[in-house]
C-alpha positions in Angstrom: -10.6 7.7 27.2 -9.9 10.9 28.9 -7.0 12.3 31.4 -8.1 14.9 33.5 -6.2 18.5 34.1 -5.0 20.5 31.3 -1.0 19.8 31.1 1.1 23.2 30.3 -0.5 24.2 27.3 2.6 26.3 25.7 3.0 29.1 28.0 2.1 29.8 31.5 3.9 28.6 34.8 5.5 24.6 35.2 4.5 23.7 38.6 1.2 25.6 39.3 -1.3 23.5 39.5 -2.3 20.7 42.2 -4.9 19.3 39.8 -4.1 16.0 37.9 -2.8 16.8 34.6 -2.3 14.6 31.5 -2.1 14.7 27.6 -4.8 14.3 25.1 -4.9 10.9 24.7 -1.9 9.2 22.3 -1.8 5.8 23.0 -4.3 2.5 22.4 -7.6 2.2 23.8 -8.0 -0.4 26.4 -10.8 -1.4 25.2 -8.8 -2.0 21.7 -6.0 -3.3 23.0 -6.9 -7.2 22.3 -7.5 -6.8 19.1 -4.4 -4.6 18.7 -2.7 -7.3 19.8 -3.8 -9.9 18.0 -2.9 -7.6 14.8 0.8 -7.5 15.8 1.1 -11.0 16.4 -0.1 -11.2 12.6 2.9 -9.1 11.8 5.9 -10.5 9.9 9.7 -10.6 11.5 11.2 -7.9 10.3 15.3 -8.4 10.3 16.9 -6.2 12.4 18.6 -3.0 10.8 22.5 -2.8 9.4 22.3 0.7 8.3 25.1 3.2 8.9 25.4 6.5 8.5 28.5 8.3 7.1 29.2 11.7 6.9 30.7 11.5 3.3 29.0 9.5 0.3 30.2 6.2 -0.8 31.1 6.0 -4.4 27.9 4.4 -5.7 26.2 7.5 -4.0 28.4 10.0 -5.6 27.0 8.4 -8.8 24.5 10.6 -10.9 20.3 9.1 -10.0 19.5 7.7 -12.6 16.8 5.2 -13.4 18.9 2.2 -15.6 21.3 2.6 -12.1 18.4 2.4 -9.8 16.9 -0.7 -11.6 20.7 -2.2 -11.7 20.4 -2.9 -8.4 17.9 -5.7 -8.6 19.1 -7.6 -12.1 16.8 -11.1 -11.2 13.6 -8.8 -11.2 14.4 -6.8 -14.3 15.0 -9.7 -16.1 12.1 -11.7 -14.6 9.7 -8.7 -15.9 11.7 -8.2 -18.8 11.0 -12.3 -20.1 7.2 -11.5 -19.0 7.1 -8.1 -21.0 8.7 -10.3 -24.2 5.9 -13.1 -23.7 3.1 -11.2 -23.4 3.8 -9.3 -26.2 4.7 -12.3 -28.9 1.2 -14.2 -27.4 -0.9 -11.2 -28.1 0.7 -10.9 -31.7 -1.1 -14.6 -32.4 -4.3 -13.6 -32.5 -4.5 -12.1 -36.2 -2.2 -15.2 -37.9 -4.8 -17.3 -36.6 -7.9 -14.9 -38.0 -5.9 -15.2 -41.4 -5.9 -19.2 -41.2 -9.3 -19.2 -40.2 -10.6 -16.9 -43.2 -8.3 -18.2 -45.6 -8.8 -21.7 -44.9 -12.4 -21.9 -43.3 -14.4 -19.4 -45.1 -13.4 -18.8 -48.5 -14.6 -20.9 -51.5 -13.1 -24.4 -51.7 -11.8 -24.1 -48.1 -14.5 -24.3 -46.3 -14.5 -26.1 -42.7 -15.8 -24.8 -39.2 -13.4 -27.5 -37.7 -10.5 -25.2 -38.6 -12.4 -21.8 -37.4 -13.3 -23.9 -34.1 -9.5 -24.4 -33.7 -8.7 -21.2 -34.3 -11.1 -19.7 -32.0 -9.6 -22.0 -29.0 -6.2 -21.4 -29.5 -7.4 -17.9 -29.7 -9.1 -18.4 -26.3 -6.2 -20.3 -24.6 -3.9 -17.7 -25.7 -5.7 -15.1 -24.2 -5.9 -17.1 -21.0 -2.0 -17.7 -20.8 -1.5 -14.0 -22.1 -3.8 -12.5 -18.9 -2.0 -15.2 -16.1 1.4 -14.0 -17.2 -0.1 -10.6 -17.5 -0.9 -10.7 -13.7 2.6 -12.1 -12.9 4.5 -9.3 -14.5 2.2 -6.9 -12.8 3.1 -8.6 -9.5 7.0 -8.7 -10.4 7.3 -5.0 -11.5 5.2 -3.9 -8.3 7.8 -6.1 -6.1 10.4 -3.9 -8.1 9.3 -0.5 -7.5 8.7 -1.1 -4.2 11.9 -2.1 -3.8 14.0 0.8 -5.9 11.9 3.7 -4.2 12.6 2.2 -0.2 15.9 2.5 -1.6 15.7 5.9 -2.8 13.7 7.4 0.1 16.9 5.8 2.4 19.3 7.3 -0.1 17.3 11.0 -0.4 16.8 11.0 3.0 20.6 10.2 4.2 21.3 13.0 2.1 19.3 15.8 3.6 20.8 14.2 7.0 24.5 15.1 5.4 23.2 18.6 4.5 24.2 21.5 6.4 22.6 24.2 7.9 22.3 26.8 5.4 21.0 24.1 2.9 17.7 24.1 5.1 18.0 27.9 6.0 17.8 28.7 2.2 15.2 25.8 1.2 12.3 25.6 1.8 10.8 22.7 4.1 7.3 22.5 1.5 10.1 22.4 -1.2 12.4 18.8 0.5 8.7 17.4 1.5 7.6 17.5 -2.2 11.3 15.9 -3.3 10.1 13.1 -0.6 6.3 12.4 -1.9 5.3 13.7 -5.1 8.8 13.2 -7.0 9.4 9.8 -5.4 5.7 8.5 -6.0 6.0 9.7 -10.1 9.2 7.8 -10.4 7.2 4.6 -8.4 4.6 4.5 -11.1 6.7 5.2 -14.0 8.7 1.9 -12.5 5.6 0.1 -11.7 3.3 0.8 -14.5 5.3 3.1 -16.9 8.9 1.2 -18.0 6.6 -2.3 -18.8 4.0 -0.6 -20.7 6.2 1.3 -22.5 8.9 -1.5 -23.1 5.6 -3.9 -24.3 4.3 -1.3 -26.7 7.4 -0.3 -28.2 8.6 -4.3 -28.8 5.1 -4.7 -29.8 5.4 -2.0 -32.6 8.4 -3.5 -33.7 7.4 -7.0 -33.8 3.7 -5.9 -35.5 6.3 -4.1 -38.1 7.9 -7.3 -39.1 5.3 -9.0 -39.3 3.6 -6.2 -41.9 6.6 -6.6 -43.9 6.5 -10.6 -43.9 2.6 -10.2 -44.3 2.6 -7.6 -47.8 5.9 -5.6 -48.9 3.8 -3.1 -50.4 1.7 -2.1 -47.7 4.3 -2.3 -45.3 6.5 0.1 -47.1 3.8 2.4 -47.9 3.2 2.5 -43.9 6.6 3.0 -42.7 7.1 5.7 -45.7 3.9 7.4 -44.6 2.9 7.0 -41.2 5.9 6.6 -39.1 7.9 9.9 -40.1 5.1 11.9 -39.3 4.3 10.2 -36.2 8.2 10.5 -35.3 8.2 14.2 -36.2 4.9 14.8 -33.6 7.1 12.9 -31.0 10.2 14.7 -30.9 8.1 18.4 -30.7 6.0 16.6 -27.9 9.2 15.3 -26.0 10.4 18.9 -26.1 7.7 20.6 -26.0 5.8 18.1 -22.3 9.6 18.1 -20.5 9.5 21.9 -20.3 5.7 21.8 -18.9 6.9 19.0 -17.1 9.7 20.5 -15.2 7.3 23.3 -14.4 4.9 21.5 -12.8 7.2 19.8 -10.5 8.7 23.0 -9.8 5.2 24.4 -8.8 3.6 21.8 -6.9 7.0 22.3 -5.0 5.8 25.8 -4.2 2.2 24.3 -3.5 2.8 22.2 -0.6 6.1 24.7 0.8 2.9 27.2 1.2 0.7 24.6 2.8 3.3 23.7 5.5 4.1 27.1 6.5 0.8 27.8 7.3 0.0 24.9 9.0 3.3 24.9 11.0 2.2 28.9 11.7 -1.2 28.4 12.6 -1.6 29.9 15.2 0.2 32.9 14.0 -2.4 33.4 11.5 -4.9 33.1 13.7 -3.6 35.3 16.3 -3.6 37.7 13.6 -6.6 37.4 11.5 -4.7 36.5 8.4 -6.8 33.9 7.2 -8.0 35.8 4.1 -5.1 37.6 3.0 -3.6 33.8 3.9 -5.9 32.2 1.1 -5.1 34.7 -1.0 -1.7 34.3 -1.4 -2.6 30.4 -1.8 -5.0 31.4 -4.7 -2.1 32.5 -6.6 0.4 29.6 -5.7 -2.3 27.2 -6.5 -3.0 29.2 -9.9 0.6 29.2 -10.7 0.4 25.4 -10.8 -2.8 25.2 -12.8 -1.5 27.0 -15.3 1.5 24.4 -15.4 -0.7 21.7 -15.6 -3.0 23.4 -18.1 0.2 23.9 -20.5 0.7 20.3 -20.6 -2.8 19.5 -20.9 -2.9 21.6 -23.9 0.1 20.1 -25.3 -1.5 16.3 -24.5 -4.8 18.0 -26.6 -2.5 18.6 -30.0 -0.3 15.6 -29.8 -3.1 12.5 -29.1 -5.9 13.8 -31.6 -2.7 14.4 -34.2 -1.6 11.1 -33.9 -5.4 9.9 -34.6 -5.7 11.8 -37.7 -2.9 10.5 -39.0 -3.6 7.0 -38.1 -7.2 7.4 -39.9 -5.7 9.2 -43.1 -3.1 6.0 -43.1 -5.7 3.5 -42.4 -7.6 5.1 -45.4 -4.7 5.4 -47.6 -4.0 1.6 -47.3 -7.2 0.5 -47.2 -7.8 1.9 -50.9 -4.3 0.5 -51.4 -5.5 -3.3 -50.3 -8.6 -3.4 -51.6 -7.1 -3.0 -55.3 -4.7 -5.9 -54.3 -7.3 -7.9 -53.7 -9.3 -7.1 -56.9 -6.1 -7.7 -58.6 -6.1 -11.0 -57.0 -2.5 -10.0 -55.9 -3.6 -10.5 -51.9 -5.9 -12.1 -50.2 -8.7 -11.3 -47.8 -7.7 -13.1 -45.0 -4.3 -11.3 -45.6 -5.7 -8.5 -46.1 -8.3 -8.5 -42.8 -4.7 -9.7 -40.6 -2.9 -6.7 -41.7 -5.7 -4.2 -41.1 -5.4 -6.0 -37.2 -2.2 -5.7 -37.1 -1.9 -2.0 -38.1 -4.8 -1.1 -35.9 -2.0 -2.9 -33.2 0.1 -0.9 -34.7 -1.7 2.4 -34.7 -2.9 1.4 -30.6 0.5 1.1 -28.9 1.1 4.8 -30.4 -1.8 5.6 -29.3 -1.1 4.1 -25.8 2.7 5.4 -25.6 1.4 8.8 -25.7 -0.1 8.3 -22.4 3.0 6.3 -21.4 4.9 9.1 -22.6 2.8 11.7 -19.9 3.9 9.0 -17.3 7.4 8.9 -18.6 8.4 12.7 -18.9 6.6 13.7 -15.4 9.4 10.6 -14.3 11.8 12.0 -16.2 11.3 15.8 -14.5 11.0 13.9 -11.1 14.9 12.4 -11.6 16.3 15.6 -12.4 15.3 17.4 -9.5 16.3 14.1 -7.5 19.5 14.1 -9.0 20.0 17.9 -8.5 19.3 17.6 -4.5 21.4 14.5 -4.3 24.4 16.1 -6.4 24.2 19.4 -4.0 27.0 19.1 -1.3 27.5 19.9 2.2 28.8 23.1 2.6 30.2 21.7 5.9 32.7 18.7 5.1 34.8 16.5 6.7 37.6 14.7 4.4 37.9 11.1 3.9 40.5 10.4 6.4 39.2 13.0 9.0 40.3 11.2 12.2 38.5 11.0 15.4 38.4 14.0 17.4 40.1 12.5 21.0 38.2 12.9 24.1 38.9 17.0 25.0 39.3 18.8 28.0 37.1 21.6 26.7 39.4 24.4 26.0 37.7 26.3 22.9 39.6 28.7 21.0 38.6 31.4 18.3 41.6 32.7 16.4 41.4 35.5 14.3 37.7 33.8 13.4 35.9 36.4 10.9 32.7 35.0 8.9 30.0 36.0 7.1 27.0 33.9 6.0 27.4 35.6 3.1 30.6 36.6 2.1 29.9 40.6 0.9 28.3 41.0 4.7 30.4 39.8 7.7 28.9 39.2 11.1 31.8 39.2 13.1 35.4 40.4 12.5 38.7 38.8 13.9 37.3 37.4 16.9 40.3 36.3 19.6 38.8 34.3 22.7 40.1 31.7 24.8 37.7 29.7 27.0 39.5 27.1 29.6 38.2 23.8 30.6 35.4 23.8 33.0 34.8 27.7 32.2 31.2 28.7 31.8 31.6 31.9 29.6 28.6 34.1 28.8 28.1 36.4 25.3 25.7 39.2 25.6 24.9 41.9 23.1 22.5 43.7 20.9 20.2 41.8 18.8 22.7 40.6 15.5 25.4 41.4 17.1 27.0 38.2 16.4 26.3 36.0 19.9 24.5 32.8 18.5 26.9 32.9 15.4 29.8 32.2 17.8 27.9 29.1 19.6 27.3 28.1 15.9 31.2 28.1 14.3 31.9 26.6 18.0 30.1 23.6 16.9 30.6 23.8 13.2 27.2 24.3 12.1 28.9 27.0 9.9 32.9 27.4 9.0 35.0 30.8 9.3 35.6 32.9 6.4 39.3 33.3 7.6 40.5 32.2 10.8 40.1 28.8 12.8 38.1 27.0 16.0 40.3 25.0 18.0 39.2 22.5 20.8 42.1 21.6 22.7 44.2 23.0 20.1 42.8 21.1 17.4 41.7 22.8 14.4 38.1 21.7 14.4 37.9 21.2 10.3 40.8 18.4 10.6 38.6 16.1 12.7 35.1 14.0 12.1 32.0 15.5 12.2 30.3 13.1 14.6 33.5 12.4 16.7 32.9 16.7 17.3 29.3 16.8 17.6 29.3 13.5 20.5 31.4 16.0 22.8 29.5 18.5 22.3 25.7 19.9 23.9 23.5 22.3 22.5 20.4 23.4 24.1 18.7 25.7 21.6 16.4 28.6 22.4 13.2 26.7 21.5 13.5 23.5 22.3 12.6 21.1 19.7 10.6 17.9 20.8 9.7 14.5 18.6 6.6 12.3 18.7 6.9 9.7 21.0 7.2 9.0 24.2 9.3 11.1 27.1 11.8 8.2 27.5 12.5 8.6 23.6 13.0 12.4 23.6 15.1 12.1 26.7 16.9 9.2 25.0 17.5 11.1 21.7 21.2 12.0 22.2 23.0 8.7 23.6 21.8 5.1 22.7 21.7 2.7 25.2 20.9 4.3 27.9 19.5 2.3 30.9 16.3 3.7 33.0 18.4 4.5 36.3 20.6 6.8 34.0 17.7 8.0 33.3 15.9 8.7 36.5 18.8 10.7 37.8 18.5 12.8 34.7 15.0 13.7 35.8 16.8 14.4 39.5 19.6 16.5 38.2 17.7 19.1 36.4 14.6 18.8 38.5 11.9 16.6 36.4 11.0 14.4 38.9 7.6 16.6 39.6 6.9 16.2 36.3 7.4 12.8 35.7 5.8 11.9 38.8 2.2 13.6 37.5 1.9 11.6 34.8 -0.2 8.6 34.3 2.5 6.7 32.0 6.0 8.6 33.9 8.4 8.2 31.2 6.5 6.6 28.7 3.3 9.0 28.0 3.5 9.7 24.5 4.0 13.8 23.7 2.7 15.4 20.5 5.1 16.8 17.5 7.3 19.3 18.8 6.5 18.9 22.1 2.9 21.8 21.5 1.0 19.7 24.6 3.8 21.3 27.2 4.5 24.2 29.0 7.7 26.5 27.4 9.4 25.4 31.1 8.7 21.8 30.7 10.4 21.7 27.2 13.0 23.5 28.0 13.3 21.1 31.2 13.2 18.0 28.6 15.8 19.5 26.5 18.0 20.6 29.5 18.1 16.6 30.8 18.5 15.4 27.0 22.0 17.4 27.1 23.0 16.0 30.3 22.2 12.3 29.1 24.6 13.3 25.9 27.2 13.6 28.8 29.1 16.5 26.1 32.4 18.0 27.2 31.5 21.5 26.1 27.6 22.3 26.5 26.1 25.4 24.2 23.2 27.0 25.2 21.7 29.5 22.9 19.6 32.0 24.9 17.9 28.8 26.8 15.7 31.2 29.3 14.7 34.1 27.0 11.1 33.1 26.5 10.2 31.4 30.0 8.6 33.2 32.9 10.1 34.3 36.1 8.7 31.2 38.0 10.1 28.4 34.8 13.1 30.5 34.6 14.2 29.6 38.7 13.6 26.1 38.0 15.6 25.9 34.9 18.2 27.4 36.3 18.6 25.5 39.1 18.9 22.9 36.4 22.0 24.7 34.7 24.0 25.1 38.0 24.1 21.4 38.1 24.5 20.6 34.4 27.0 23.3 34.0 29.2 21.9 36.7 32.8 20.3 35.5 32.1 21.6 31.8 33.1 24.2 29.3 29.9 26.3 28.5 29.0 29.3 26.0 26.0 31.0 27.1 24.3 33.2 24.6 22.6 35.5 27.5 19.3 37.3 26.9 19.2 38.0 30.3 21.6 38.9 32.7 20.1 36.9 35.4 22.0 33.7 33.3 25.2 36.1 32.4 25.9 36.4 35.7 25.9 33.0 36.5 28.8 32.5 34.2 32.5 32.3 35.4 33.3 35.2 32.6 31.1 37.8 30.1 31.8 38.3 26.7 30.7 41.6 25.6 29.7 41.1 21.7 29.0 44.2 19.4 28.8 44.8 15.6 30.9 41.4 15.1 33.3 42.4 17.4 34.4 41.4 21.1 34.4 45.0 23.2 34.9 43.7 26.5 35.8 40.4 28.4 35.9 39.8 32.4 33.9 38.6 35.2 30.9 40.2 36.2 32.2 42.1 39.1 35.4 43.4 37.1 32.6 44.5 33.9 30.6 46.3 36.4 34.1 48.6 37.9 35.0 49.5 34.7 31.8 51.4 33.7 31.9 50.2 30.1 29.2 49.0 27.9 28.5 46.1 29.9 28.0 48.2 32.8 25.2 50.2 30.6 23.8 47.4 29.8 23.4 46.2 33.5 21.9 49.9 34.2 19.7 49.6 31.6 18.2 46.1 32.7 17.6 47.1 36.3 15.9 50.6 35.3 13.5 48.1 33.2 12.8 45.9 36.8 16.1 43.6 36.2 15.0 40.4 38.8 18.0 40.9 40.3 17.4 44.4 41.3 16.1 43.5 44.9 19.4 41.3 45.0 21.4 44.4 44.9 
């Protein structure tokens, strides 16, 4: 199914084109649409959601991850799979008793009697049979569990990164949180899943198959546990150390991996544009080779620790075979006793054998909670305290005293800043590139906090209130405005919940979508791409512009909203502006002066520093640096020059 046109297409004008226009195709096929249906009718009632967000972490959050705490949360099913782990292990421990009473009392001279090796052999069988149905119940149990511990620690590591300030994601890479997300998470789900049973049944295994030894001969017990075990102990201990460094590498590596894969996906079209595409693959060669060689230092470290641990397990077996076979001739053991301890420490030998693999599983779990638990234990650099009260609904005076930051603190962007902006005043800051603009609209909003100095709204020192009581009363319109999958009623909905489709509608009025909205073959519901890449730079910014104004905020930020849209967009979306702007406290970071001058004042910004305030009119008399700048812009064709 096809829509005709070609929609926007990232760039060119909004409104050209006469021709029907649509989206590449996001929705269900009609012809699929029955059997869609009948799909979702199969679909279980889910409950609806009682999740809240809070700005600080409760004390159970504050907690260090670890796995005990994560499995603590579910008792019934770790001591369901717990039982199931201790059952299978005894049943499969039968097995060589029975062999013994079968040999000893079915096959030897004078006790001879295939009754009792028919016996045998069925319990044997029915054994097995028990030992594989409770097998499959424990697999089912510690699946049900995992499942459940990592939805809970995908909620918790995402609520995190939604706590997380701005620098946090500045300074990390995206690549970096998405491997946190997927590859750490899914380690930890099959080290809960697989791993912790496997390893919990071989290690009670070992120790029940050691009792047994001891109750089965003394002599070649001791001779195992004086032999065998310390060396296998010593191998363990260099492997532990020895895999959690590789380990820890890895993780570290793959992190690296997939942060190159999704900038250069996400900059596609950059390297296109560019031709980078070689030097592109490259530079991936290396990132790639750099986890290799991660992966190839705990292979090799795998590659000395398993065939070590069979050597010595064939040296012991030797040893004790030479051992029992003298007790025998000495008529101090028997054969059957003999034949059931040779099972049992070939069981013995076989967990090790298996906990080495475990033990991969384990450690790559192991490096997968540390760097969980170090994300989760890195704070907000933005706070709020515990009894932060509710910021009160604001008139929208906004006040910078003495405000000098720096985002880091040997290089300050601006230096004692002193402005006032009154309620209902749109106020424009222009500048030079760096000169600080966009840094103001960010402390304004407390993305970031001043190094010395405050932000009051109203007079209230803006680091004594919530977070999201601030934020509600507050509108930013970024440069590039950022779309989500989904429909247009869900973007437009983003900011305010509840909102009913007439609010809506005069949204689209307001800021002049209804063009827009009308073209379409779904109106409000077509379904946009990721970011919003199947429209026009206008119609985003269009989208973005009515998403403020359905936030209703007291103060609206808008951070160089027209810098990237033709002439033709740019009209249209400032039309828009004059009616958003109207009854509200605005900061306009200008890149043109067509938008400066539509403000009620201009905020001349320069190495950090304010250098001159006033209206347009008054900046323009005094022949100052605004003034220069004004010249400037209409010797370079300034749209307003004809207006002059």
């Amino acid at each position: 199914m096809a829509w005709g046109g070609g929609w926007g297409g990232g760039g060119g004008g909004m409104f050209g084109s006469s021709q029907s226009t649509g989206l590449p195709f996001g929705g269900i096929p009609s012809e699929l649409q029955a059997e869609a249906n009948k799909v979702l009718a199969t679909e279980p009632a889910r409950e609806k959601s009682s999740l809240t967000f809070h700005q600080r972490p409760s004390a159970k959050e504050r907690l260090a991850l670890t796995l005990p705490r994560m499995l603590r949360a579910y008792p019934g099913w770790v001591a369901g799979g717990s039982l199931l782990v201790i059952a299978t292990s005894l049943l499969l421990q039968a097995g060589p008793l029975l062999t013994e009473f079968a040999i000893n009392r079915g096959l030897t001279l004078g006790h001879r009697s295939l009754a009792v090796v028919y016996v045998c052999g069925s319990l044997y069988l029915v054994l097995a049979i028990v030992n594989a149905l409770l097998q499959r119940v424990q697999i089912d149990v510690t699946g049900k569990l995992a499942s459940r511990v990592m939805h809970d620690l995908r909620i918790r590591v995402f609520t995190h990164f939604q706590r997380l300030s701005l620098d946090f994601f500045t300074e990390e890479k995206a690549g970096v949180l998405m491997s946190r997300m997927t590859s750490d998470v899914e380690n930890l789900q099959q080290l809960v899943q697989d791993g912790i049973s496997s390893f919990a049944a071989q290690g009670l295994t070992m120790i029940v198959i050691t009792v047994i030894l001891f109750w089965t001969n003394v002599v070649l017990a001791t001779w195992t546990v004086l032999l065998v075990v310390p060396l296998m102990f010593v191998f363990t201990l260099w492997f532990h150390h020895a895999s959690e460094k590789g380990y820890l590498l890895s993780r570290d590596r793959i992190a690296n991996v997939l942060a190159d894969l999704s900038e250069s996906l996400y900059g596609i079209r950059v390297v296109t544009a560019n031709n980078r595409q070689r030097r592109n693959i490259k530079n991936h060669r290396h990132v790639v080779g750099a986890y290799r060689d991660a992966n190839l230092y705990t292979g090799r470290v795998n590659a000395i620790y398993g065939p070590a641990t069979n050597m010595i397990g064939i040296f012991g077996s030797a040893l004790l075979l030479g051992i029992g076979g003298n007790m025998v001739l000495d008529h101090k053991l028997s054969i059957g006793a003999l034949v059931a301890f040779f099972l049992y420490l070939n069981r013995f030998f076989s967990p090790i054998q298996l906990l080495v693999q475990q033990y991969n599983s384990l450690q790559q779990g192991r490096s997968s909670v540390i760097r969980l638990r170090e994300l989760l234990q890195t704070p907000p650099s933005i706070d709020e305290s515990s009894d932060a009260p509710t910021l009160p609904t604001i008139e929208g005076r906004i006040t910078f005293e003495d405000v000098s930051f720096g985002y880091s603190p040997d290089n300050l962007v601006l230096r004692d800043v002193n402005l006032e902006i009154a309620p209902g005043e749109s106020v424009a800051f222009v500048g030079p590139t760096g000169a600080g603009k966009s840094t103001m609209a960010k402390l304004a909003n407390r993305f970031y906090d001043p190094t010395t100095g405050r932000v009051l709204l109203d007079g209230i020192d803006i680091r004594t209130v919530s977070l999201q009581s601030l934020r509600s009363q507050l509108g930013v319109v970024p440069q590039e405005a950022f779309l989500f999958a989904g429909s247009i009623r869900t973007n437009l909905s983003f900011g305010r919940s509840g909102l009913t489709t007439k609010e809506i509608e005069e949204a689209i009025d307001v800021v002049g979508l209804r063009d827009l909205i009308d073209r379409l073959p779904q109106g409000l519901d077509t379904v946009i791409h990721e970011r919003g890449q199947t429209l026009s730079a206008g119609e985003r910014q269009l989208l973005a512009l009515a998403r403020a104004f359905l936030a209703r905020p007291r103060v609206l930020i808008l951070d160089e909203a027209t810098s990237s849209l033709d002439l033709q967009s740019e009209t249209v979306i400032e039309a828009a502006l004059d009616r958003l702007l109207e009854g509200r406290s605005a900061i306009l970071i200008a890149h043109r002066l067509t938008t400066a001058q539509r403000a009620d004042r201009i905020v001349v910004i320069d190495e950090g520093a304010i250098v001159e305030v006033g209206t347009p009119h008054e900046l323009l008399s005094h022949n100052g640096a605004y003034a220069s700048m004004y010249q400037a812009w209409l010797a370079s064709g300034g749209r307003d020059a004809t207006r002059s």
